[in-house]
C-alpha positions in Angstrom: -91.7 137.3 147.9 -88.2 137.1 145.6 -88.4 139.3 142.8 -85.8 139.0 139.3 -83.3 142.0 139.0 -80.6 142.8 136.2 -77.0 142.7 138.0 -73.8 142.8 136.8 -71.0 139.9 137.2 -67.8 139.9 137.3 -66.2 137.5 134.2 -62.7 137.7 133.5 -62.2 141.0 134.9 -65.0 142.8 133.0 -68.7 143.0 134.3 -71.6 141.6 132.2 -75.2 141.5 133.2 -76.6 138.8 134.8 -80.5 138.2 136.5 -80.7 137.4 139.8 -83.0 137.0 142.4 -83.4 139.0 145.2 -85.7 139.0 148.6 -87.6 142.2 149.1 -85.1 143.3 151.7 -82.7 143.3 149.0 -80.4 140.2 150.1 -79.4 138.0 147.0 -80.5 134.4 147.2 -77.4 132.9 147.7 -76.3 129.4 149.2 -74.5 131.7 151.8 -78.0 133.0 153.4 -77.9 129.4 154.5 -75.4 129.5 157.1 -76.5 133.1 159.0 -78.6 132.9 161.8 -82.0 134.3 162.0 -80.7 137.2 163.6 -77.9 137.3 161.2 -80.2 137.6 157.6 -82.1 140.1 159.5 -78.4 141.5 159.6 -77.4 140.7 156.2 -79.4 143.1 153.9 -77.5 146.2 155.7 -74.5 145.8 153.4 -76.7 146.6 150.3 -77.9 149.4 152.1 -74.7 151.1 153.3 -72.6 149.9 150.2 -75.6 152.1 148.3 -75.2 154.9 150.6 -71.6 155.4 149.9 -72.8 155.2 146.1 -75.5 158.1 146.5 -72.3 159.9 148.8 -69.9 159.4 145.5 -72.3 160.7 143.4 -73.1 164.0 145.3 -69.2 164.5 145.2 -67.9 162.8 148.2 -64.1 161.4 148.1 -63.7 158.0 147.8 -62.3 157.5 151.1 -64.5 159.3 153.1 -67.4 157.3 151.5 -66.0 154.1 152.2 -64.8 154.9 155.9 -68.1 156.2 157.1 -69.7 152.5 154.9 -66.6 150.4 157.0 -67.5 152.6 160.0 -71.5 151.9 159.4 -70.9 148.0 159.1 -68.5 148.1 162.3 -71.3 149.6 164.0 -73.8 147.0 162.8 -71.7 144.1 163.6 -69.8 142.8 160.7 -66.0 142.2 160.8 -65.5 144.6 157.1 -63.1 142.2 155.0 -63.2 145.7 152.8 -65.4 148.6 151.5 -63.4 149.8 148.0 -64.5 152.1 145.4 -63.3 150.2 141.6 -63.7 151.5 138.3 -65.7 149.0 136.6 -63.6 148.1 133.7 -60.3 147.7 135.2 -61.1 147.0 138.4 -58.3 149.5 139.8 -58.4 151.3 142.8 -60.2 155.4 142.4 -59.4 157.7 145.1 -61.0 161.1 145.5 -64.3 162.2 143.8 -64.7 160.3 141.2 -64.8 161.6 137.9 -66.8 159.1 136.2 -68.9 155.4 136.4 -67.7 153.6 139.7 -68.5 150.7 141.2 -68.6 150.6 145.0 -67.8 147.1 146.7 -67.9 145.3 149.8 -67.0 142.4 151.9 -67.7 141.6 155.0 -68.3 138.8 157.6 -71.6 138.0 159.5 -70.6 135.6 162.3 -68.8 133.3 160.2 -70.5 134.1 156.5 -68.6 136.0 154.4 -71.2 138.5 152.2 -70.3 140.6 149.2 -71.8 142.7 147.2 -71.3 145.6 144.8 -73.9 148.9 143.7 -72.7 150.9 140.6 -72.9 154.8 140.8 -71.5 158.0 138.7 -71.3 161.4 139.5 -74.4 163.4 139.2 -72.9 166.7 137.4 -72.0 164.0 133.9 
């Protein structure tokens, strides 16, 4: 069963929250899950997972590279061609690098077969 969660979109640069539905296994309905294979949306929810475990990394104090090598490295593993795994800060959209020092949005792209998926999970650092 799909349930309704509050997301954030990207509008002109700036994120502003959206509703969207989601399948329990936390893959977006999206026009996209029509092109993957069976095996392939068994696949798909994996980004969510790992782009949320480089999140939960971040906010323990993790550097933004190592977070989003072992979450390239996790997705390599799994079977997706990584278009990119990128830690943002969620106003300006620029690139952070080390710990990060405040709210962070982690984001990923990456192909399954030939859909491209994307997704994004916030995060902050746990000491703020």
């Amino acid at each position: 069963m799909a349930r309704l969660i509050k997301s954030e979109k990207e509008v002109e640069g700036r994120y502003e929250e959206v509703w969207l539905v989601v399948e329990e296994d936390g893959l977006a309905l999206s026009s996209r899950n029509g092109y993957l294979s069976a095996a392939e949306r068994k696949t798909a929810p994996i980004l969510h997972q790992v782009l949320s475990e480089a999140a939960a990394a971040l906010a323990n104090g993790e550097g933004c590279d190592a977070a989003t090598s072992a979450g390239r490295f996790k997705l390599e593993g799994k079977g997706f061609r990584v278009d990119y795994v990128a830690v943002r800060d969620p106003e300006t959209l620029a690139p952070l690098f080390g710990p990060i020092k405040g709210p962070a949005r982690v984001m990923g792209a990456a192909y399954l077969g030939t859909t491209r998926l994307i997704d994004n999970v916030p995060t902050a650092p746990k000491n703020r």
